[in-house]
N, C-alpha and C positions, 0 to 999 in steps of 0.2 A: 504494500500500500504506500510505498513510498514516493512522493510527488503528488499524492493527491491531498487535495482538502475537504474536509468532513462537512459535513451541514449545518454543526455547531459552531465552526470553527468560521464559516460564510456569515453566520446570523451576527457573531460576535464581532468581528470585521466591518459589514456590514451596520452595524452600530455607532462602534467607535467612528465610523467614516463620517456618517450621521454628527454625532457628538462633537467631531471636530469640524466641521461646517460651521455646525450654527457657535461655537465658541470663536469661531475668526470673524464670522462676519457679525457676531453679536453688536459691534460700535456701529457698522454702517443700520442697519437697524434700528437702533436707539437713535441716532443721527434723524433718519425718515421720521421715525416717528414724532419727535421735538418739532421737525422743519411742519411738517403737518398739522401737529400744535399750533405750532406759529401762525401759518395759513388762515385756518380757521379764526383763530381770535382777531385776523388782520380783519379776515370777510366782516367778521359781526360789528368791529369799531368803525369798517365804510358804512356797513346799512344802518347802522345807529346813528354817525352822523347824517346820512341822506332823509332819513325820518324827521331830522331835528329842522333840516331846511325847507321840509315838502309843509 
């Protein structure tokens, strides 16, 4: 059985591969999300002022 790999050994790899994904790109992520944040609360201070002039 030498050269091969097992299905526990795929699952496990398979995981970790997973795991280490989302730990590298975990800042760009949090980065989206903030900026998206941002977005939002930008939209709601234009239509609140548009309101204040209409």
């Amino acid at each position: 059985m030498f050269g091969r790999v097992t299905l526990p050994q795929m699952l496990f790899a398979g995981i970790l591969g997973i795991a280490g994904g989302i730990y590298i790109f975990q800042p760009i992520f949090e980065q989206y999300s903030r900026d998206q944040k941002e977005l939002k609360e930008k939209l709601k201070l234009v239509e609140e002022s548009e309101k204040k002039k209409s």
